[in-house]
Structures are given as C-alpha cells and as structure tokens.
C-alpha positions in Angstrom: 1.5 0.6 42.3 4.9 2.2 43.6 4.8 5.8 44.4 7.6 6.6 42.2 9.0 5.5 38.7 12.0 7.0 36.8 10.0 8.1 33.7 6.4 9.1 33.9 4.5 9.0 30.8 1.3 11.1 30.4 -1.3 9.7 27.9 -2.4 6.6 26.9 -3.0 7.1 23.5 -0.9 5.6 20.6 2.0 7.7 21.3 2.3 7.4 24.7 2.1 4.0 24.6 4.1 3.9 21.4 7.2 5.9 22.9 6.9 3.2 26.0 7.4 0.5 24.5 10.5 2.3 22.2 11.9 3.5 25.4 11.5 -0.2 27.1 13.3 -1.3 24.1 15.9 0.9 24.1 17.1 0.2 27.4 15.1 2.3 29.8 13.8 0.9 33.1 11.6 1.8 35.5 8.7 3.5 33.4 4.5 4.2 34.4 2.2 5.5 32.0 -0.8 7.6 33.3 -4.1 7.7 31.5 -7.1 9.8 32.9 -9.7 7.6 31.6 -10.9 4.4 32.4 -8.9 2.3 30.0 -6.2 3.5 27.2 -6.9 5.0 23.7 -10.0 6.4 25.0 -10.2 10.2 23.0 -8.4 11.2 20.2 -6.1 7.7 18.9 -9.5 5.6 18.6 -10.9 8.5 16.2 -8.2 7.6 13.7 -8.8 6.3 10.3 -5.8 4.1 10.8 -3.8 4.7 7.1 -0.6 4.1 7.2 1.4 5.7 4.5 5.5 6.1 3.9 5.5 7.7 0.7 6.6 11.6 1.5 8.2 14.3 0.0 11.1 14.2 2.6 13.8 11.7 3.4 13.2 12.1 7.3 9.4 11.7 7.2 9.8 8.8 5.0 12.1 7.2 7.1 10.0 7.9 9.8 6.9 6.2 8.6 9.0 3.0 7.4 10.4 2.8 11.2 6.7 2.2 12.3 5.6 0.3 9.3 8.2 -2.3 10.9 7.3 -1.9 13.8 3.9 -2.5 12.8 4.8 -6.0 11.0 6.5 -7.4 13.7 4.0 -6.6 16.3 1.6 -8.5 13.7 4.2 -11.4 13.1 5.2 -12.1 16.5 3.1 -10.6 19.4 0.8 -12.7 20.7 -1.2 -9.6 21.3 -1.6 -8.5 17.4 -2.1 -4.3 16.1 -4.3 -5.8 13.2 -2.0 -4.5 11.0 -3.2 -5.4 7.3 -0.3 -4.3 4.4 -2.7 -4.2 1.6 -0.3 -1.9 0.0 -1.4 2.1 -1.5 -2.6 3.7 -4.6 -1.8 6.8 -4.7 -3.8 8.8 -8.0 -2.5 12.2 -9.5 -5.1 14.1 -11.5 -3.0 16.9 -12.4 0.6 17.1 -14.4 1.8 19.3 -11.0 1.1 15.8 -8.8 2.6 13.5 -11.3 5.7 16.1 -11.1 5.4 15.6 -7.5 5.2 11.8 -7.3 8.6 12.2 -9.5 9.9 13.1 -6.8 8.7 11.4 -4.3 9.8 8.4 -6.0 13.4 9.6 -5.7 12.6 9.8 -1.8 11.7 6.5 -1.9 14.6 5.0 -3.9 16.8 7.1 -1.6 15.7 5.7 1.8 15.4 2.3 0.7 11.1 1.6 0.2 9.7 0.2 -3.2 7.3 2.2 -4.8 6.2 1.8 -8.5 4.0 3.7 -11.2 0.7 1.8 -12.2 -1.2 1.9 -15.0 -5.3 2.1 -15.1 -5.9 -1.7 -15.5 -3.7 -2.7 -13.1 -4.9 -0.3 -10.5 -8.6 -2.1 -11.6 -7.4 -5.2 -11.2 -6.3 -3.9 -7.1 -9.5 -2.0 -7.0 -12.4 -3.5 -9.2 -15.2 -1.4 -9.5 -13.3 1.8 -9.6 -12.9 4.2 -12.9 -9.1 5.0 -13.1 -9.1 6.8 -16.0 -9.3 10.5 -14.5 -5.7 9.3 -12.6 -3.2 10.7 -15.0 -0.3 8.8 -12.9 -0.6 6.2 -10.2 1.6 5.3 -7.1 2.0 1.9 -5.9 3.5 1.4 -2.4 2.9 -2.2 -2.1 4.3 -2.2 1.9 2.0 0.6 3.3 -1.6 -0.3 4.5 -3.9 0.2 7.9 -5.0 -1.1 11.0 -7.2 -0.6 14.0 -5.6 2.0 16.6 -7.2 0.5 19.7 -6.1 -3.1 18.3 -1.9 -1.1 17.6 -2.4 0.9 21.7 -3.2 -2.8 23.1 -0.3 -4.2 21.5 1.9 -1.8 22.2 1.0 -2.2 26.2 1.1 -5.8 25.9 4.7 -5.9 24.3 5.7 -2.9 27.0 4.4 -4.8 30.2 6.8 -8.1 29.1 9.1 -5.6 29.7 8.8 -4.1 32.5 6.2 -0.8 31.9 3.3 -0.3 33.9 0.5 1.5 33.4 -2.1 3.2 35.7 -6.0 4.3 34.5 -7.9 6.6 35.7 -5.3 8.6 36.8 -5.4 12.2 35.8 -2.7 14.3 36.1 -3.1 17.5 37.9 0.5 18.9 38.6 4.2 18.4 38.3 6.4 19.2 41.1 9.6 21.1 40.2 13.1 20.9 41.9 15.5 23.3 41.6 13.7 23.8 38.1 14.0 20.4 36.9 10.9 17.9 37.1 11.0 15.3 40.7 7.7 14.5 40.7 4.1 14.0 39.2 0.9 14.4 41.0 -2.5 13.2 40.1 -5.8 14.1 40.7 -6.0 11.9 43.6 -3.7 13.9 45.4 -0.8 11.1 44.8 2.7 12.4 44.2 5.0 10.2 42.1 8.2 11.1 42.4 10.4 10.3 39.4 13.1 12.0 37.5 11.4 12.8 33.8 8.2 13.7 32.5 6.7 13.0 29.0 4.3 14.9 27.5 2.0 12.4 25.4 -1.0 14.4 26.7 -2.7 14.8 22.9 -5.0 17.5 23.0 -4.4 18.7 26.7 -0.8 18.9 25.5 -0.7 22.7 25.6 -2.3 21.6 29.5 0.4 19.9 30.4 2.9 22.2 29.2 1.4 24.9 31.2 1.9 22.7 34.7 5.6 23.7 34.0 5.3 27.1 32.7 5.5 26.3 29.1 3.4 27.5 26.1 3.3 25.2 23.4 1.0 25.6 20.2 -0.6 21.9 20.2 -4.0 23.1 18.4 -6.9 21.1 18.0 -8.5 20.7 14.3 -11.4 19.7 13.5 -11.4 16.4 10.9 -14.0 13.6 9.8 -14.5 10.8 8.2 -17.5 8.1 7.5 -18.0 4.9 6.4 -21.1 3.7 4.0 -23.5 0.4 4.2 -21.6 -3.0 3.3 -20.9 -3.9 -0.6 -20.9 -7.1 -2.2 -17.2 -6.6 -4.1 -14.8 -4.8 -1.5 -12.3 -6.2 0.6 -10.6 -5.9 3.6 -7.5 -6.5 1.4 -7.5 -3.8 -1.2 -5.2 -1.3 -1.1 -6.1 2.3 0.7 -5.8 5.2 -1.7 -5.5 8.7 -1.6 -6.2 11.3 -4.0 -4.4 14.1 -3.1 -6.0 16.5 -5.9 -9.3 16.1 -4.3 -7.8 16.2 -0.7 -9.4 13.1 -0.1 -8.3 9.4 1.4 -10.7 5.9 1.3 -10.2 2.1 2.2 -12.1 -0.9 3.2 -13.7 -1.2 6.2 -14.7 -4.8 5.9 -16.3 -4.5 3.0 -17.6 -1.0 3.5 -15.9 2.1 2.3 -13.9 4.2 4.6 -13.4 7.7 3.1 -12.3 10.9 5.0 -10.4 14.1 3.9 -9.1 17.5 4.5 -11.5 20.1 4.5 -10.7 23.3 3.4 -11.6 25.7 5.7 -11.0 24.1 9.2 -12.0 24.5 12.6 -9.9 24.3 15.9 -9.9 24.9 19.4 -8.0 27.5 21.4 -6.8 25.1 24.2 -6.8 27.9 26.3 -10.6 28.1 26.3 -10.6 24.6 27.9 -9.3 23.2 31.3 -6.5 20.3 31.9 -9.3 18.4 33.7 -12.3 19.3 30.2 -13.6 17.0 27.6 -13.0 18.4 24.1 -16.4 19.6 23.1 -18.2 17.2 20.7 -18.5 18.2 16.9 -21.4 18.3 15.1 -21.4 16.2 11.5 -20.9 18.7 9.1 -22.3 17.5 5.9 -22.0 20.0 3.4 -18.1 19.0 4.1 -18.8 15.3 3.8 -21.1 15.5 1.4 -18.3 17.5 -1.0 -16.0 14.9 -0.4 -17.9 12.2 -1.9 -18.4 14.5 -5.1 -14.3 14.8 -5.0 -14.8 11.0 -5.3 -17.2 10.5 -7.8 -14.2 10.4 -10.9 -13.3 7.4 -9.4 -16.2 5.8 -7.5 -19.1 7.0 -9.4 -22.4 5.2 -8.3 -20.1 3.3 -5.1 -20.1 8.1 -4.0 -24.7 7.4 -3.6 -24.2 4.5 -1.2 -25.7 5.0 2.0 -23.5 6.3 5.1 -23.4 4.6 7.9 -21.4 6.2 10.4 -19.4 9.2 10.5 -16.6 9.8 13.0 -15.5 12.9 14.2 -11.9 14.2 16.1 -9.6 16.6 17.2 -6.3 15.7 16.1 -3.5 18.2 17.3 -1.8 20.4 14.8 1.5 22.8 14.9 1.7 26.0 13.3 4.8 24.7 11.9 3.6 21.1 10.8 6.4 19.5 13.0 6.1 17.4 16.1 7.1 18.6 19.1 9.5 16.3 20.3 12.5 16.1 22.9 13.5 17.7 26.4 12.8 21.1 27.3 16.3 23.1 27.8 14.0 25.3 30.3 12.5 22.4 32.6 15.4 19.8 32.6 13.4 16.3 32.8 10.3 17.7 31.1 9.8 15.8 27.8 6.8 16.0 24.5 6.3 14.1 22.0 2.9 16.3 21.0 1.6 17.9 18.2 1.1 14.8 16.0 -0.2 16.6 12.9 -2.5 13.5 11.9 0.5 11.2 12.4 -0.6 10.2 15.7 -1.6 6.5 15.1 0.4 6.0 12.1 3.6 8.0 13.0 3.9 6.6 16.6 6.5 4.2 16.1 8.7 6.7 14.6 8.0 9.1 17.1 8.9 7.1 19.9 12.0 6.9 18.1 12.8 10.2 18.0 12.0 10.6 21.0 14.6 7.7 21.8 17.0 9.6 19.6 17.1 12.8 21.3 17.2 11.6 24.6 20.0 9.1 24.5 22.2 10.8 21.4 24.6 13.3 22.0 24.4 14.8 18.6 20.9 14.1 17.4 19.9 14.5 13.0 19.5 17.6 12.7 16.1 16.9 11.9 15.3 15.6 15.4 17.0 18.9 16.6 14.3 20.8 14.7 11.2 18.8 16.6 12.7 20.4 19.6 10.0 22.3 22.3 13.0 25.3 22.4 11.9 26.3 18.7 8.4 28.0 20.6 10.5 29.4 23.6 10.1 32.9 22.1 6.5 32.8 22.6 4.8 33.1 19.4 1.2 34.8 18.6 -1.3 32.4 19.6 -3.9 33.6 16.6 -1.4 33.4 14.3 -0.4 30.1 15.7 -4.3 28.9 15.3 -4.6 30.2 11.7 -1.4 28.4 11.0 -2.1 25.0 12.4 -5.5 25.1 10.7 -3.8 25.7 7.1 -1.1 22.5 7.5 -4.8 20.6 7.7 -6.2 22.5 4.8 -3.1 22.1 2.7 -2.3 18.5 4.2 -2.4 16.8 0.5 -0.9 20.2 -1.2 2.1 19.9 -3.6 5.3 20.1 -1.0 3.6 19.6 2.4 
C-alpha cells in the first residue's frame, strides 16, 4: 500500500464507497479509501432497511434518487459482483385528503423529471399485495421502478466495480489526524502512526463525521438519531417480489424480507447523540429495543395488515443514522480548508441516496458553476457556527416529521 494517494476517502460505508466509485468514473485517479474496521459497511450502512424510493416533493431529490436507481440497475445487470438490487416497484397509500393533495403534486415532480408514477386503485394494489386491506388508502402511488436491496450486498459492489478501476482500499485503518499545509489538506494520518500524503480529503466518516471535521477545525452538525426497524417470523403468501410500501400518514414503511415482513418507521419523539459526548476513536453506544415505539408501529399498520400486525417478531434492528438540522446533506469542499471534502449528514438517504450523492459530490468538485442546489449542500452554510442544542432538537424533528406533508 503506497504511502500517498491523491484523494483519500474516509469511511467505508455506502457513501464512501459510493462517491469512489463516482469519482473513478468520472475521471479521477489515484484514490484510497480508509475504513477503521475490519472489513467495509461495518456500523451504520449494514443497519439500513435498504428502500429505495424516487418519488419526492422536489425536482432535485427526485433526480437524485433516479441517478442511483440507475446506478443500482446496472450494477445488477452487468457487475459480476451484483448490489441485489430487486425493482419490485412502490405503493405508496394516502389516508388523508392533505396526502392525496400531496401525491398531486408529487406526481407533477415526477412527470417533470422524467419517472413513471401512476395512481392505483384498491384491487389492483391487492392484486401487488394479496392479503392486505386497501380500503383505508384513499389514493395510491405506484412507482413501478423503485424497490430495495441489501446494503452490504450495494458497498461490495460498489468496491468491486471501483478496484477494476483503479481504487484501493485499506481496513482497519483508523484515522486519527489530517496534516494541514499552508491551510490546505497534504496529508492523512492513521492510527498506526502512518502519514499518507495526498492532496484532498473526503469526509464519508457517517457518524464520526462531526470527528472528522473537528481534525481540521470545523464544526459540522452531523447528529445521530435514533431509528428501528424489525422483521416478523416467515409467512406462507409474501414475496421477495412485492412491492415496498409506505404509509406516510402512519409514519410508517414495510417490505418483504424473503417472505417475512420488514416494517420500520419514524418515531415521533426521537433520540440522538451529541457527537461531542463521544470520541473520533468511540463505538456509538448500543440502543436498547424500544417497544412501546415498535409496538405502535404495528397498530399504525393494522388498517392495512390486520392479523399479518400479531405475527411474531423476529428480529429488530437498531441504528444511528446522521441527521442535519437543515435536512440537507453536507456536501462539497470547504472554502476554509482547501482539499477538505464531506459528503455527510445523509438524513436516512445513506444507502439509498449514495449514488446521487457521489454525484454531487462529482458535481461540485469538477463544475465551475454547480445547480444551485448542489451550492446549497455546501459545508460553508454552518461556517457561522450555529447553536448546537438547537441544532440537536432540529435534526431530531426532520426524523420525526420525515413522512410529513412537504418534507
């Protein structure tokens, strides 16, 4: 392993290894990812419920999530290293006349940038989702090219497709500093005590984010939030190819796990983390099931799944995903620390976003001009300094309100 690279990537999660292999598209040469544990997607990607959705209420998000939907399908159609990506399609079900309002709109989104989307009715839903009571769903959205996959299966892919061209990568290899010259980023050092010289650093860190903003005297509000999911005991009717669904009015989002039921939502009073109270070199401390919270999510269910809400659970899964106080992603080169890069603060778009991140992050490295919403993922928007309770209580309401009307 050479003792120097021109781009140093650190975090081997989806969106480090996601903005790699962009960036090894796109041109760039000479690139080494870091990971501090033993293998990649090791802490917060692998917690991921793996939906994949495109449908948004904003033009740029939407393009966004189709850019990695693409991705996604190639990988699967010509990698020999595949993201088990399945595109079952998405039901999305409004239970209120304010959502169907809502998926009005987001249906002109989606005519605008270019992605089919239709309105269901209640049998054909059933006919996608036997077993399941649509009549409580007062308007349904069909995305027939969204779906899921496995995020360790999407990181593996992504290094596989990187290393053909050219990327390496490096485990168990923490980072501990970045050496500064004349205020611009020469060199990262690990834990080891190795220096690797190179000319940019980018922050794909996840939650030690804020961390490695810090090694370069930056604050930057990437807040841990607290989120779960579980998954029951097996049926005898579901599919690995029915369509995920959300139900936005109930906060709540379910698939097929084999033929289990994957079902997860947004609580609504969160938890986070201050990531001051924890070290560069820390493990995120573990979270206890909470099932009050996962108990109420089933009952949100129950107008759709009825008795499929009493089957047994059989695993819950538990994370940390990073939140802004804005909602945005932190994305692009710091105007203070010249070669210093993020592409943090993922606001649960981490696995499913990645693609589209490394593309921004593509975007505002190598355009002169960059969209003016690239230009607002910048780091310089926190430059001020900001108040970090406010910044806390702020992050935790983008996951509270992540299904509102608007978000």
């Amino acid at each position: 392993m050479s003792t120097s690279a021109q781009i140093v990537i650190i975090g081997g999660g989806a969106v480090g290894t996601g903005v790699a292999l962009q960036l090894a598209e796109a041109g760039f040469k000479d690139i080494l990812l870091l990971e501090r544990e033993s293998s990649l997607c090791a802490v917060t990607s692998p917690q991921a419920a793996g939906l994949v959705g495109q449908v948004r209420s904003s033009l740029e998000r939407t393009k966004l999530a189709m850019w990695s939907v693409a991705t996604f399908a190639r990988l699967e159609r010509e990698s020999e290293m595949k993201p088990s990506w399945r595109q079952t399609g998405s039901l999305r079900l409004a239970q209120t006349e304010a959502r169907v309002a809502e998926f009005r709109h987001m249906m002109a989104v989606a005519k605008e940038a270019g992605l089919e989307v239709e309105l269901l009715d209640a049998p054909a839903a059933a006919k996608l989702w036997p077993h399941l009571d649509f009549a409580a769903a007062k308007a349904i959205l069909f995305c027939p090219t969204d779906g899921y996959l496995q995020p360790a299966d999407l990181v593996a892919s992504y290094q596989h497709e990187a290393r053909k061209l050219g990327v390496r990568f490096k485990t168990s290899a923490g980072v501990s500093g970045i050496r500064l010259e004349n205020g611009r980023v020469a060199g990262v050092v690990t834990q080891e005590g190795e220096e690797i010289a190179c000319a940019m650093a980018i922050n794909a860190a996840g939650a030690h984010g804020y961390h490695v903003g810090r090694l370069v005297g930056l604050d930057l509000p990437v807040i841990p939030v607290r989120h779960h999911y579980m998954i029951t005991t097996s049926t005898d009717w579901i599919r690995p190819d029915m369509p995920v669904l959300r139900m936005p009015d109930g906060t709540l989002y379910a698939r097929a796990d084999v033929n289990a039921l994957l079902i997860g939502g947004w609580e609504p009073e969160a938890m986070s983390l201050d990531p001051r109270s924890y070290g560069l070199g820390d493990r995120l401390p573990a979270i206890a099931e909470d099932w009050p919270v996962l108990a109420n999510f089933m009952e949100e269910f129950r107008p759709f799944g009825g008795p499929l809400c009493d089957q047994p659970i059989r695993h819950v899964f538990t994370g940390w995903p990073t939140f802004t106080p804005d909602g945005r992603f932190i994305i692009g080169e710091s105007k203070q620390v010249p070669g210093f890069v993020c592409a943090a603060g993922c606001n649960a778009h981490g696995v499913s976003g990645s693609a589209g991140i490394g593309r921004h992050v593509v975007e505002a490295l190598t355009e002169k001009d960059p969209s003016p919403y690239v230009k607002s993922l910048s780091p310089e928007r926190f430059a001020g300094g900001f108040d970090w309770d406010e910044a806390r209580r702020r992050a935790q309401h983008i996951l509270e309100t992540y299904y509102h009307i608007g978000h």
